[in-house]
Steps between C-alpha positions, in 0.01 A plus 500: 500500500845443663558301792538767729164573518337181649797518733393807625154434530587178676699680783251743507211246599712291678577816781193669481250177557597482884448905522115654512617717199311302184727287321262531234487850481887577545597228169202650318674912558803314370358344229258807367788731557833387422413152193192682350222260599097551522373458845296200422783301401724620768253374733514125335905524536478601880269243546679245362794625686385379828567115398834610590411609852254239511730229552694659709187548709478112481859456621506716811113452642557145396439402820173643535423359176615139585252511828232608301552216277574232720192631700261454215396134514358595893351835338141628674340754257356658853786448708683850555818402752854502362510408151145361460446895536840594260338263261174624471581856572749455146219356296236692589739802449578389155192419346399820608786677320473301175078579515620884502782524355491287224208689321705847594809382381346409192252759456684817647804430205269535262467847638862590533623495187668830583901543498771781585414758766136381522602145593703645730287760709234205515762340687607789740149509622454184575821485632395840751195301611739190606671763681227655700334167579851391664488771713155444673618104545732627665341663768245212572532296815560145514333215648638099481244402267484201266400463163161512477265427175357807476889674534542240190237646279534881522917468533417300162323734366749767557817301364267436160579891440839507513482356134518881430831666464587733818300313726749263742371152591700475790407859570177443473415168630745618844301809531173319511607259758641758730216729476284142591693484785789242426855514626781615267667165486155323450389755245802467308545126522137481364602771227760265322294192537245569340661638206643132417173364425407789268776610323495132369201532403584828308766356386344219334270735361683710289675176381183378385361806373836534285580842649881358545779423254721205656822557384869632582404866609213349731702237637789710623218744629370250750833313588614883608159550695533191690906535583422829637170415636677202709811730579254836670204336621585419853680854575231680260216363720666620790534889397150412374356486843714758639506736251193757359530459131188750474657830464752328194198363347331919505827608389548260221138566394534852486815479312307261241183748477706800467661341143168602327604856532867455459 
């Protein structure tokens, strides 16, 4: 491996994390297709990509994240105004991820042990769904709610499947909350957050599970993700919220499916 593939892959996460386009998915097309890898492990490596965009998560919602903290110590489990509610809202939404998405992670790879144009049609249609599900969020009306437990749970539940290649997080988790009735700045606000608390977790997971090698190449991966993560994520966000992503998403999809008969 030469260096100019983690460099690659760490620009690559570091743009498309703040875009509903599946940062997963896109560094897994690059991997299968251009450096030869099995989908399985190219799922591991964009995983463990997103420490890089991680941290620069931390940096520029660090003020969130130092209210949240500093409101801890007067914390009420049933309390649901200002961050009492971002607090339990972001726990309830991560347990619920790491209760469905663990076992799929997990479980599906075993499954997916698939490579070339295979791996990479699987990923155009999941990447076509992400597509089509951003366009009905996009006609749904919105109301000024706030977070809510039950919002926690089934927004939970739907982030736990964007473990799988093609299927955005951000895409995903947005969509929900603006079909439930949340504003576009809420919905995307709430989007980010909660992907601090579990892609630590994830993170932290693969560690332990040994599905990373720390050295060099990983390093420089990371340290490219979070550079260009901290660099895009303020403008990104904005063309986020402006922008329809869905019809890229059906376009890159179909491009993906159509390899298995190229």
């Amino acid at each position: 491996m030469s260096l100019f593939e983690p460099v690659l892959l760490g620009i690559a996460q570091g743009i498309t994390e703040w875009l509903p386009l599946s940062s997963e998915g896109i560094s897994s097309i690059i991997m299968v297709s251009f450096f030869g890898k099995g989908l399985s492990e190219a799922i591991f490596l964009s995983i463990w990509l997103h420490a890089g965009t991680l941290i620069a998560a931390l940096v520029y919602f660090r003020e969130d994240i130092g209210k949240i903290i500093s409101n801890l110590p007067a914390y009420k489990v049933k309390g649901m105004e200002g961050y009492n509610g971002l607090t339990s809202f972001l726990l309830v939404s991560t347990l619920a991820t790491a209760i469905i998405g663990a076992p799929l992670l997990l479980l599906g790879l075993n499954m997916m042990e698939f490579s070339g144009n295979r791996a990479m049609a699987f990923i155009g249609l999941l990447l076509i769904f992400t597509g089509i599900l951003q366009g009905f969020s996009r006609k749904a009306v919105s109301l000024k709610k706030r977070p809510g437990i039950r919002d926690a749970i089934l927004v939970g539940v739907v982030q736990a499947f964007s473990v799988l290649p093609g299927l955005s997080r951000s895409g995903l988790t947005t969509s929900f909350l603006l079909l439930d009735r949340y504003e576009a700045r809420d919905a995307l606000r709430l989007s980010f957050l909660m992907s601090i608390p579990v892609i630590l977790v994830a993170e932290i997971g693969i560690a332990l599970l040994g599905k990373i090698s720390f050295d060099l190449y990983s390093a420089v991966a990371v340290a490219f993700s979070f550079l260009f993560g901290l660099a895009t994520i303020k403008a990104l966000m904005k063309i986020a919220g402006k922008i329809n992503f869905g019809w890229f998403c059906i376009f890159l999809g179909i491009l993906a499916v159509l390899t298995l008969f190229i």
